[in-house]
C-alpha positions as semicolon CSV with decimal commas, in nm:
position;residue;x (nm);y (nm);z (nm)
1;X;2,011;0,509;12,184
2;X;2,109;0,579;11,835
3;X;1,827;0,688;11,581
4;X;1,834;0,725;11,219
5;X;1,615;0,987;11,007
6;X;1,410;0,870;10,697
7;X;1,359;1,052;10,389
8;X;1,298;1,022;10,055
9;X;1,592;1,107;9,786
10;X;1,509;1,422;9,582
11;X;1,639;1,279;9,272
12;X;1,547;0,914;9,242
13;X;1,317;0,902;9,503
14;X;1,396;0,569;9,696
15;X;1,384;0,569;10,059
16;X;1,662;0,664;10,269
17;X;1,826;0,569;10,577
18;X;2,097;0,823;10,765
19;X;2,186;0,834;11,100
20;X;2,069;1,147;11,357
21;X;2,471;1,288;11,325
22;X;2,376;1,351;10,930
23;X;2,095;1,585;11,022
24;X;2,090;1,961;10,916
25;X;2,378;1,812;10,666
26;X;2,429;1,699;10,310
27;X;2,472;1,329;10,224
28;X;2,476;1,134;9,921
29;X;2,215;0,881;9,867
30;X;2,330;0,519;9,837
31;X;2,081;0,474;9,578
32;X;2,207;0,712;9,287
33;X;2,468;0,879;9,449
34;X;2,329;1,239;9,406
35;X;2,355;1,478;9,700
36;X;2,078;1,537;9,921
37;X;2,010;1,783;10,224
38;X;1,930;1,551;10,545
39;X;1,605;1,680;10,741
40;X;1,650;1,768;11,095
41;X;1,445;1,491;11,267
42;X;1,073;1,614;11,333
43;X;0,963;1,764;11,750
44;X;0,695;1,765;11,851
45;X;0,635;2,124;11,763
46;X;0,668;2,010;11,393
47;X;0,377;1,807;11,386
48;X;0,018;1,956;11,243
49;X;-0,252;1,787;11,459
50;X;-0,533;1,651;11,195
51;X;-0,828;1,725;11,219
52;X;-1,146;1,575;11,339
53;X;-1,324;1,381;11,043
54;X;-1,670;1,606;10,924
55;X;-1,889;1,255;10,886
56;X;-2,123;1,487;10,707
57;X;-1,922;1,593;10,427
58;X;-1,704;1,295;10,400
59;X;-2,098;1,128;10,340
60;X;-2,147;1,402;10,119
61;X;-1,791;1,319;9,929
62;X;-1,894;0,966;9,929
63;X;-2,258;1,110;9,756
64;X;-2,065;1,302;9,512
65;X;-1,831;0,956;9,387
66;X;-2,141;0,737;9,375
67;X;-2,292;1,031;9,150
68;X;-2,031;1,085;8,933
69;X;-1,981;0,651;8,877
70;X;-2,320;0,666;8,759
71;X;-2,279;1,001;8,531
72;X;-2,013;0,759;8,370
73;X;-2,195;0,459;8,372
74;X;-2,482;0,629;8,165
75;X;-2,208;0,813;7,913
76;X;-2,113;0,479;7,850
77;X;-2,420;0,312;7,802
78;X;-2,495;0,588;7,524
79;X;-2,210;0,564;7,323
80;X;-2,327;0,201;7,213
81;X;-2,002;0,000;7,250
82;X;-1,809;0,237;7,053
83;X;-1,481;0,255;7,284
84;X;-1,296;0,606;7,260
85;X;-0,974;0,669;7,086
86;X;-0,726;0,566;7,350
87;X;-0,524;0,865;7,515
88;X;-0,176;0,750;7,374
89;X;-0,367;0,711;7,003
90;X;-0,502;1,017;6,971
91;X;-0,389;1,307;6,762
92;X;-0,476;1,657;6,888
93;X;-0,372;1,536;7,313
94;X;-0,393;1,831;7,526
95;X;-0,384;1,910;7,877
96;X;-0,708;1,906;7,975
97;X;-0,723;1,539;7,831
98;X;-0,522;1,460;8,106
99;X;-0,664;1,602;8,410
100;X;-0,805;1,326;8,566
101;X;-0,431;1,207;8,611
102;X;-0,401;1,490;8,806
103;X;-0,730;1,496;9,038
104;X;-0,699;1,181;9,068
105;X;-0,337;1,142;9,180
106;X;-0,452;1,426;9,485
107;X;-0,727;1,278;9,589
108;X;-0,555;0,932;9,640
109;X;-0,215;1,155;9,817
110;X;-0,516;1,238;10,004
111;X;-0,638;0,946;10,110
112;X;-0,296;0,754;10,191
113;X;-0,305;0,555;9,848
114;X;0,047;0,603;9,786
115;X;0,084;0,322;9,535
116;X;-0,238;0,442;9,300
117;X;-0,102;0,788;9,314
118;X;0,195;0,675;9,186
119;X;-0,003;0,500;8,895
120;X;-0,151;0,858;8,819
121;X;0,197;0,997;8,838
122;X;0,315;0,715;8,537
123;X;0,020;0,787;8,344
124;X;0,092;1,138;8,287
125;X;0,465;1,111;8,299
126;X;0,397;0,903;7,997
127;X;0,299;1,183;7,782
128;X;0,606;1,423;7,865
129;X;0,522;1,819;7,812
130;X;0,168;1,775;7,798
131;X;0,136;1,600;8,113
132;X;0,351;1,895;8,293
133;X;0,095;2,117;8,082
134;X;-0,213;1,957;8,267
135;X;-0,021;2,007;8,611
136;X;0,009;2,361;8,586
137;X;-0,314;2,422;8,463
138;X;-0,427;2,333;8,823
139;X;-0,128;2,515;8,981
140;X;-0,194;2,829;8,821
141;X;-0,555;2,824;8,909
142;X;-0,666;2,786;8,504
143;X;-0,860;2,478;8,592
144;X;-1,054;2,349;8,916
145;X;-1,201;2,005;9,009
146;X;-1,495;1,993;9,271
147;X;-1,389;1,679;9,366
148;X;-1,090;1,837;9,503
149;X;-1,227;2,123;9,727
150;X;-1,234;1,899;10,056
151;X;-0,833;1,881;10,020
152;X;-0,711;2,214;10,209
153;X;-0,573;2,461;9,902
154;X;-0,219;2,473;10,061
155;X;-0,211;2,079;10,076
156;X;-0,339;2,050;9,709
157;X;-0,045;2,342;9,612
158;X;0,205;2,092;9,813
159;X;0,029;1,764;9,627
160;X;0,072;1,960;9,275
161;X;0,388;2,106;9,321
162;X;0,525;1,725;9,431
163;X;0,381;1,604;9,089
164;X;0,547;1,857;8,856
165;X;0,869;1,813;8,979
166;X;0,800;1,417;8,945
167;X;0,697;1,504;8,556
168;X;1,066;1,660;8,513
């Protein structure tokens, strides 16, 4: 029975297909034609067993979003219908104006939302060297998010790392 190995093309980053003789080698990917390495298909030994959900904390997590929705609720009620200065608009953009791109974009890699990660991903890919700025201001440990401690630190590195080099 012949079996193919999927993976994802390290330059444009469509989906490909190659079959099991292509494993351990390089290919070229159908999409963009760049060269790729072709993962060895996955044992059993390769797989991480998850762990058991903590229905405490993830209640806790769930506390913590219902808090923070109403934090913003009440911001917004004070500012009177005065909308802010829109992020592409304003003059003085730094990173930290962009962080919630980028604890955002984890915490839905976290919880399977592919497609809204991706959305994070455009929005800061949108504003270039800053948005690489606000990345490594997480990577390098210069800024933390709360919301983020349930996501083991070696999967947020991974999740961080994967954005950068999806900013270049």
């Amino acid at each position: 029975m012949t079996m193919s190995i999927q993976f994802q093309c390290e330059h444009c980053h469509k989906d490909v297909t190659a079959p099991d003789e292509a494993a351990g080698k390089r290919g070229t990917c159908p999409f963009c034609g760049q060269s790729n390495y072709v993962p060895l298909p996955l044992g059993e030994e390769d797989l991480i067993p998850l762990a058991l959900e903590d229905e405490e904390e993830e209640r806790r997590r769930r506390q913590e979003i219902q808090t923070l929705l109403r934090q913003e609720r009440e911001l917004l009620a004070e500012m009177k219908g005065q909308p802010p200065v829109p992020l592409d608009q304003r003059e003085n953009l730094a990173g930290v104006d962009l962080h919630h791109f980028v604890v955002n974009y984890c915490l839905d890699l976290a919880d399977g939302k592919l497609d809204r990660a991706e959305t994070h991903a455009a929005g800061l890919r949108k504003f270039g060297p800053t948005g690489r700025a606000s990345v490594e201001d997480f990577i390098s440990g210069k800024t933390s998010e709360p919301a983020l401690k349930n996501i083991p630190p070696p999967v947020l590195q991974g999740f961080l790392r994967q954005l950068k080099a999806r900013l270049r």
